[in-house]
C-alpha positions as CSV (number, residue, x, y, z in Angstrom):
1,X,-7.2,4.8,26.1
2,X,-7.2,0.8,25.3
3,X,-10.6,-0.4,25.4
4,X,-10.4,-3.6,26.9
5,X,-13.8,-4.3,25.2
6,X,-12.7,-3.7,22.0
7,X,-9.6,-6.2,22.8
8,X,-12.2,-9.1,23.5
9,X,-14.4,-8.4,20.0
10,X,-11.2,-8.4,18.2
11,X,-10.3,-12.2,19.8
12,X,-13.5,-13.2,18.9
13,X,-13.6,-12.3,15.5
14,X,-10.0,-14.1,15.6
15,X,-11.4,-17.4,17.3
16,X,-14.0,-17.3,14.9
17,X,-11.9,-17.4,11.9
18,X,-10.0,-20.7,13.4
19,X,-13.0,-22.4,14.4
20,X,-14.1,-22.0,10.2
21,X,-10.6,-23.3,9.1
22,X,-9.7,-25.3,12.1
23,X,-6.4,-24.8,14.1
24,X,-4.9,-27.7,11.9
25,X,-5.7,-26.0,8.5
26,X,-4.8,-22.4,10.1
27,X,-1.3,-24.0,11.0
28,X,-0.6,-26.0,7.9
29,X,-2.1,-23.1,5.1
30,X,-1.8,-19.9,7.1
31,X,0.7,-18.8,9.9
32,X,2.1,-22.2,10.5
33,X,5.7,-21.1,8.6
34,X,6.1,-17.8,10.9
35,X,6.9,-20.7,14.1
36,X,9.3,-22.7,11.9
37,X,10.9,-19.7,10.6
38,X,11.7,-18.6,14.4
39,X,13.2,-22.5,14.8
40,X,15.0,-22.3,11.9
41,X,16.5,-18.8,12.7
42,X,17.1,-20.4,16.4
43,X,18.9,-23.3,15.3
44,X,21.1,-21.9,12.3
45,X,22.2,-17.8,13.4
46,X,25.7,-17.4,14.9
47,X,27.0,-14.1,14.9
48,X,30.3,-15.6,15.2
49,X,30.2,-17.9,12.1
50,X,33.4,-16.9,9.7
51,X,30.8,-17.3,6.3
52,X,28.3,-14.7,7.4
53,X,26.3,-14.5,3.8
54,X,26.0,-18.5,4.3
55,X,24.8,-18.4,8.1
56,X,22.2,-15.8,7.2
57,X,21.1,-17.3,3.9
58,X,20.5,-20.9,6.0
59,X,18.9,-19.0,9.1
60,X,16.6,-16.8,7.3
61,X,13.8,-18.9,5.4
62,X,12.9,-17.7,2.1
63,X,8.8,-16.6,2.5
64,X,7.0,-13.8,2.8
65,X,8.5,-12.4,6.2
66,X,11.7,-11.6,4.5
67,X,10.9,-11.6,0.3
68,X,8.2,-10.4,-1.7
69,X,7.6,-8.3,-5.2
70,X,8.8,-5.3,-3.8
71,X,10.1,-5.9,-0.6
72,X,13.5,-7.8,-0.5
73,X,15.4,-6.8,3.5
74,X,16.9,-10.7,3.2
75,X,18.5,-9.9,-0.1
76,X,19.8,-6.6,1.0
77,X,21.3,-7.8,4.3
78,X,22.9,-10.5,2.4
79,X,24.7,-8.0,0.0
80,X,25.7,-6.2,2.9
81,X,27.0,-9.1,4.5
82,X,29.3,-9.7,0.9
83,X,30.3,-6.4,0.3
84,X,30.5,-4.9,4.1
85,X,30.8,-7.7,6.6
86,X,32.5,-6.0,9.6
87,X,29.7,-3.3,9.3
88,X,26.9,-5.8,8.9
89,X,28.5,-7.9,11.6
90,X,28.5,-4.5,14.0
91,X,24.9,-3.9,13.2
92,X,23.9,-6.8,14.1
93,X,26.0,-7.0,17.6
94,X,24.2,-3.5,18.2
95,X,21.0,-4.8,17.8
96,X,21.3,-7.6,19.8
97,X,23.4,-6.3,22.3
98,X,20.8,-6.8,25.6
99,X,22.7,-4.5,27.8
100,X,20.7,-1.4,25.8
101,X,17.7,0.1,25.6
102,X,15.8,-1.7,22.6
103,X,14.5,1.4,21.3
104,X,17.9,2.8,21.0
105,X,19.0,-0.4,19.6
106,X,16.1,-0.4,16.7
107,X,16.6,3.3,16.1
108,X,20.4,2.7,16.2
109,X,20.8,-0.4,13.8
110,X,18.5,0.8,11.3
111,X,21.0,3.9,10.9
112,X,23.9,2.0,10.6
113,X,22.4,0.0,7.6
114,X,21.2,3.6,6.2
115,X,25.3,4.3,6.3
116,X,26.0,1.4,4.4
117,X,23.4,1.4,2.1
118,X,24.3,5.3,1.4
119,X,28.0,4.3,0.8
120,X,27.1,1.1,-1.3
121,X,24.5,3.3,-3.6
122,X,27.3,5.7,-4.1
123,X,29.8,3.3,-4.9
124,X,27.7,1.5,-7.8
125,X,26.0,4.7,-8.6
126,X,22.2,2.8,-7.8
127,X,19.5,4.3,-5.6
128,X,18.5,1.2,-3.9
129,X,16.2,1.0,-0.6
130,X,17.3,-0.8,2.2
131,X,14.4,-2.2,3.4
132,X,15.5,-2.8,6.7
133,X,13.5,-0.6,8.8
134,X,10.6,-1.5,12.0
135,X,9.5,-4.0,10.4
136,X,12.6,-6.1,9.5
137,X,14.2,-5.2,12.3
138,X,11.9,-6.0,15.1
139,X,11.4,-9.6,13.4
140,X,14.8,-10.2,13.7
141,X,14.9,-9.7,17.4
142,X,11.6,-12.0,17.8
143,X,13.9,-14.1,16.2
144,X,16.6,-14.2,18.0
145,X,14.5,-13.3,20.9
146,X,11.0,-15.0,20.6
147,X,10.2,-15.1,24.4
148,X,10.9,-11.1,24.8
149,X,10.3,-8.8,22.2
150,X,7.5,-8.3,19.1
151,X,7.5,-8.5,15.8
152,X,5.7,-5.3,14.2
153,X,4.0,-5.2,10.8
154,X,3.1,-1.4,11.2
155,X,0.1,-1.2,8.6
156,X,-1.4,-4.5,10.8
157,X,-0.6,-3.2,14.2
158,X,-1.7,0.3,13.8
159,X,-5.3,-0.8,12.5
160,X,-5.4,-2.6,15.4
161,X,-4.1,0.2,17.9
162,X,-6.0,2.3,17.0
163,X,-9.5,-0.8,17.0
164,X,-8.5,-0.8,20.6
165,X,-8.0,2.7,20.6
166,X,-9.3,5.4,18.4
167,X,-6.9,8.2,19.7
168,X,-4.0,6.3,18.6
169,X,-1.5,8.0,16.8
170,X,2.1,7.9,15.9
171,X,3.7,11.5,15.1
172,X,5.3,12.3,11.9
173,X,9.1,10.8,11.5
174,X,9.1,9.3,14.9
175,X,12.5,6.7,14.7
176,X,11.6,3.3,14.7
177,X,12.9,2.6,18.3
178,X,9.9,5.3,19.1
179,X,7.3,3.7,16.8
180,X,7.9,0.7,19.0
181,X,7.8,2.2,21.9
182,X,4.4,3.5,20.9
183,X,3.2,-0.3,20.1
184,X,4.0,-1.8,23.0
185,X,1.7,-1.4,25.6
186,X,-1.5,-2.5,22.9
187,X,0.2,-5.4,22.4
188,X,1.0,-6.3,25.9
189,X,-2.3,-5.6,26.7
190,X,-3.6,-7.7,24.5
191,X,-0.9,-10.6,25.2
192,X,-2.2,-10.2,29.2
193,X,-5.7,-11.0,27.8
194,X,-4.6,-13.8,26.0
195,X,-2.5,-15.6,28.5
196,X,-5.3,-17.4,30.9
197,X,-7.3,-18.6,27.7
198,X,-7.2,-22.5,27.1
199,X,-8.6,-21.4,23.5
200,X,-5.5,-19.6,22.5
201,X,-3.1,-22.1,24.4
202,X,-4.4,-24.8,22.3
203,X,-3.8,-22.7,19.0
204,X,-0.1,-22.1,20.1
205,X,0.6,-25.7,21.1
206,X,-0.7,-26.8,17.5
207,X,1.8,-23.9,16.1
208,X,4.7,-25.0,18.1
209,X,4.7,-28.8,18.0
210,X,7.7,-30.2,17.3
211,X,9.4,-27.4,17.5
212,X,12.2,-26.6,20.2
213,X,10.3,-22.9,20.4
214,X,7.4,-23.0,22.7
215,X,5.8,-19.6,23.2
216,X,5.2,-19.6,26.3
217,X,5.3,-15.9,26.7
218,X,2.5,-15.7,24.1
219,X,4.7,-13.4,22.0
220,X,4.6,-14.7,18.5
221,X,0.4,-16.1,19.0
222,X,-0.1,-12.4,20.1
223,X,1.1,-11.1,16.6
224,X,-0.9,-13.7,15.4
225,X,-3.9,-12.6,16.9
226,X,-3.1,-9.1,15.2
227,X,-1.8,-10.0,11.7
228,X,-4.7,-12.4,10.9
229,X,-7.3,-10.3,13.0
230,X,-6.0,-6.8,11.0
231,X,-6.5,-8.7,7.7
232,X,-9.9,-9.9,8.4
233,X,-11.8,-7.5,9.1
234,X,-10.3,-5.2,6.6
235,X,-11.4,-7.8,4.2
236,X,-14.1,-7.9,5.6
237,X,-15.2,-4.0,5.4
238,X,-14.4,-4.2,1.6
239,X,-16.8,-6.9,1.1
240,X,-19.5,-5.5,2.8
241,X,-19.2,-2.1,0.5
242,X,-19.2,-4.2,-2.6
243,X,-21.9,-6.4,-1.0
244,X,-24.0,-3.2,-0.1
245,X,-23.0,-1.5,-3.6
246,X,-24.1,-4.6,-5.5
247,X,-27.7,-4.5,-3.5
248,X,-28.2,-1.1,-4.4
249,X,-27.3,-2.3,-8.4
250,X,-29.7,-4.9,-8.2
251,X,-32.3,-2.9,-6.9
252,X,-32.2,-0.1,-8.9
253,X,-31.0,-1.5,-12.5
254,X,-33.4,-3.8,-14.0
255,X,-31.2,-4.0,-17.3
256,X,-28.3,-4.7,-15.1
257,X,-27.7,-8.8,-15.2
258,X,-25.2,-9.7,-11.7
259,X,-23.4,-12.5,-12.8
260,X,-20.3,-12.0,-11.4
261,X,-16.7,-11.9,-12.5
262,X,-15.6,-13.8,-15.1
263,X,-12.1,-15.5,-16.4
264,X,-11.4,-13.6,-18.9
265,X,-13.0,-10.3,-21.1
266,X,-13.2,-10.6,-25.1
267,X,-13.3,-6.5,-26.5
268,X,-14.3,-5.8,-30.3
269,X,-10.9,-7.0,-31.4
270,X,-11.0,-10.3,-30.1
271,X,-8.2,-9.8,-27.9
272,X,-8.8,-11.8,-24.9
273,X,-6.9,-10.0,-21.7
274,X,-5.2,-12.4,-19.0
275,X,-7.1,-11.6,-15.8
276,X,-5.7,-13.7,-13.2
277,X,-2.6,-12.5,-11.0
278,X,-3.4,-9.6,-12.3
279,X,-2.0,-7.4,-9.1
280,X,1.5,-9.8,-8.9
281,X,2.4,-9.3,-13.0
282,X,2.1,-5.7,-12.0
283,X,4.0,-5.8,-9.3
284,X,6.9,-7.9,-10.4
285,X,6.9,-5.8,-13.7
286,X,6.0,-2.5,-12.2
287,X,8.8,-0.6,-14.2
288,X,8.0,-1.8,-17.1
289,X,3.7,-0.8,-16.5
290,X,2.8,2.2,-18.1
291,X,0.2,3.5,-16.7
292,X,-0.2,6.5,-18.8
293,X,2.1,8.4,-16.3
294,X,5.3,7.8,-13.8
295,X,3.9,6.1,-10.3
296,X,6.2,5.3,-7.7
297,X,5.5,2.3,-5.6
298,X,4.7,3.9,-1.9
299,X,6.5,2.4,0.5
300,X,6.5,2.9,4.6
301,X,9.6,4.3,6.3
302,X,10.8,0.7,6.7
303,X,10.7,0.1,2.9
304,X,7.4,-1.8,3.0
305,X,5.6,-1.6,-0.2
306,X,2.4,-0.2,-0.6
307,X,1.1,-3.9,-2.0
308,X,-2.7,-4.8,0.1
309,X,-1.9,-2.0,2.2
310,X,-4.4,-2.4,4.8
311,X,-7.0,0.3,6.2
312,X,-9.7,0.3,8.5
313,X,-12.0,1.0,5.9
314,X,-10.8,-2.1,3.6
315,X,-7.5,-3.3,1.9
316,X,-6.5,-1.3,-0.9
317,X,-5.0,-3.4,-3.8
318,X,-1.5,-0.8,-4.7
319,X,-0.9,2.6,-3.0
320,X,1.8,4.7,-5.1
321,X,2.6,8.3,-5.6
322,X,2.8,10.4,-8.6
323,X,5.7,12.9,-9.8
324,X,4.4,15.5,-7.7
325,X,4.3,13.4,-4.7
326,X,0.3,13.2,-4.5
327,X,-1.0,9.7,-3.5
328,X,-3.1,7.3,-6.1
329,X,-4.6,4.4,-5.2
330,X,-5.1,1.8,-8.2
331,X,-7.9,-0.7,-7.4
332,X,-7.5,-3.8,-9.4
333,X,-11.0,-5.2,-10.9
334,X,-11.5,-8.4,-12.8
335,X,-13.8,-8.8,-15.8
336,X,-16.6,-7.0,-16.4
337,X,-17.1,-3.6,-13.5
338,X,-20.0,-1.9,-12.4
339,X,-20.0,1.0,-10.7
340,X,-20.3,0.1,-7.3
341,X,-15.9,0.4,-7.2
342,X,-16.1,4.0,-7.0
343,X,-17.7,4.1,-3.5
344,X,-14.9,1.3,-2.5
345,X,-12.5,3.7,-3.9
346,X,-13.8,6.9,-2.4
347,X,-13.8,5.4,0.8
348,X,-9.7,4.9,0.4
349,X,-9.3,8.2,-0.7
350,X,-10.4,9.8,2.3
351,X,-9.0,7.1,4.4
352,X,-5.3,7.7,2.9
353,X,-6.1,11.8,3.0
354,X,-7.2,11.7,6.8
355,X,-4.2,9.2,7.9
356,X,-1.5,9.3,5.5
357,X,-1.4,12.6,3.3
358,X,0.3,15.8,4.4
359,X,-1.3,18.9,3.8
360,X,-0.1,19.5,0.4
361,X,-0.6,16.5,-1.0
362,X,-3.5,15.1,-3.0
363,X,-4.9,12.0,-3.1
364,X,-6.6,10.5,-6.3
365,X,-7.7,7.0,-7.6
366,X,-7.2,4.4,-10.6
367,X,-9.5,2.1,-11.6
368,X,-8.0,-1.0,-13.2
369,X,-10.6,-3.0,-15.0
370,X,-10.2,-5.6,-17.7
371,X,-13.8,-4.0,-19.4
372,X,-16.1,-1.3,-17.4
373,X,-19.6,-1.6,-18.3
374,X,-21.5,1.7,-19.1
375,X,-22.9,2.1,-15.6
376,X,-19.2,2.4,-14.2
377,X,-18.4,5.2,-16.9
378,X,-21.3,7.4,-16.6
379,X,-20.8,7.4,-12.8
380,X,-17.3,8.2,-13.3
381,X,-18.3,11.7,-14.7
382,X,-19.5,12.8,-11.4
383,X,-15.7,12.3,-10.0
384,X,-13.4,12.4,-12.4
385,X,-11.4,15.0,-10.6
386,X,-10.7,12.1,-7.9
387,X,-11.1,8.7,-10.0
388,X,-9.6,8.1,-13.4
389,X,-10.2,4.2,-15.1
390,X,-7.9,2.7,-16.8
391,X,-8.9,-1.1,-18.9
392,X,-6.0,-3.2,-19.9
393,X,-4.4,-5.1,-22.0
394,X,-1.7,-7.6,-21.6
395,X,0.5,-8.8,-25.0
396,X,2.7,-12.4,-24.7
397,X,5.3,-11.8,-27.3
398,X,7.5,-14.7,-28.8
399,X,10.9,-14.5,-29.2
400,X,14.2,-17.0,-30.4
401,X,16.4,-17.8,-27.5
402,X,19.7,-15.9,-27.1
């Protein structure tokens, strides 16, 4: 049941994040580029244009929405586009084709770019993921269609179904016309609350100036009001554990001096480890990581990577799986850590088993630390059939140019 409630304590805590960074400085360093990515997509897609890789190349800005470490549906579409353009170009038609059912159409499309993906791995003899799933899919039709349908980021939008509604659930390989299906009404509830505030028409003017695309079906400042909503108060409930963890430190460890993390960590070698970025090197290098066994990058159904996976409990830095398909989590720590990590990564560990593992699957955690202090490794005894910890190193190797 929506809790309309619930709906109004998740604008506020929205409101009050733009009234901190102003709507000028939320539209210029935050979500200003998802408005001129919809323009740009407006003004440059033709379904009918004879270079298809070029026309998609132009219409889909490179950022975030479409590229990341581990999560490349632009770059996949355009080598489907090279190699298989009259299946591409019929995927596409499909998908936009307004005389069906969009659930069918989701469910539909995302199949037919299964098909080619399957007959493109087997031709090159590659495994690669298509990464065109919910997620890419329904952001191409708030694309194409920004006044009439949603665009889904399903780790976002189920925290906040399920804010709205604690009874919220979406079954077990339901197709991804479904899984929108499921997500529609929250979000048009929420939209309806949305649409007689001056507060939130002022924040989409500001995102939409000088732009031909106007929202003014509230579509695109709706999933605004999610994403950035979702991400703060997951932030949010992380800080507050390490906050409360720290307290208790203070409180009870009088040899214990807080200072807070530093730049960098010397060991008894005088190796200095590189601390910052930590979490993209890893990611942009993850086959190369060893991290004393195999982990594969978890990935949603869409082929969104497991990267600041958010929870209700907090954000969890990298969510993979091991050989035997069990979950870990790896927390990333800078500098010197305490102990007060391990209730952080407790609380994802039963967050992931209660929502995300099946029954036969385990779920275990990874510290990552550039130097754990003694506290940190004597509590570590007390779970270290859940939490392992890991320090590390990184080497910079010169070599001659080829």
């Amino acid at each position: 049941m929506i809790n309309q409630e619930k709906i109004q304590e998740w604008v506020r805590e929205y409101l009050k994040h733009i009234q901190e960074i102003s709507i000028e400085g939320h539209v210029n360093k935050e979500e200003g580029y998802k408005f001129n990515s919809i323009d740009n997509f407006q003004k440059h897609f033709n379904l009918e244009d004879p270079d298809l890789v070029g026309m998609l190349d132009k219409a889909l800005l490179n950022n975030n929405l479409v590229v990341g470490a581990q999560y490349w549906p632009k770059k996949m579409l355009l080598l489907y586009a090279q190699d298989y353009p009259k299946e591409t170009r019929l995927a596409l038609q499909n998908l936009f084709d307004e005389t069906k059912e969009i659930y069918t159409r989701i469910t539909e499309t995302g199949k037919a770019f299964d098909n080619i993906n399957e007959i493109r791995n087997a031709k090159l003899k590659t495994s690669a993921n298509t990464y065109i799933g919910l997620r890419f899919l329904s952001l191409l039709l708030g694309f194409r269609f920004p006044d009439k349908y949603n665009a889904l980021k399903p780790a976002e939008w189920k925290f906040f179904t399920r804010f709205i509604d604690p009874k919220f659930l979406i079954p077990i390989h339901t197709s991804a016309g479904e899984q929108y299906r499921f997500y529609e009404p929250y979000i048009e509830a929420l939209r309806a609350y949305l649409k007689d505030r001056e507060d939130i028409k002022a924040i989409r003017e500001a995102l939409t100036r000088g732009l031909s695309f106007d929202d003014l079906e509230l579509r695109w400042i709706t999933q605004d009001v999610i994403y950035v909503t979702a991400h703060l108060l997951s932030s949010e409930r992380s800080n507050q554990e390490e906050e409360k963890e720290t307290k208790n430190i203070e409180e009870n460890d009088e040899d214990v001096s807080i200072t807070g993390e530093l730049d960098s960590v010397e060991d008894n070698t005088g190796f200095v480890p590189l601390e910052k970025h930590l979490e993209d090197y890893i990611m942009k290098n993850w086959d190369i990581v060893d991290f004393g066994e195999k982990l594969t990058l978890y990935r949603e159904d869409d082929g969104t990577p497991g990267q600041q996976y958010v929870t209700d409990v907090g954000i969890i830095d990298i969510l993979a799986k091991d050989t035997k398909g069990n979950f870990v989590i790896i927390e990333l720590k800078r500098a010197e850590t305490k102990y007060h990590v391990i209730g952080q990564i407790l609380n994802y560990i039963t967050w992931v088993e209660e929502n995300l593992a099946l029954k036969n699957e385990k779920v275990r955690g990874i510290i990552v630390v550039g130097k754990a202090d003694k506290t940190l490794k004597s509590a570590l005894k007390q779970v270290g059939d859940k939490v392992a910890l890991k320090e590390y190193r990184i080497k910079m190797t010169f070599i001659d140019p080829q």
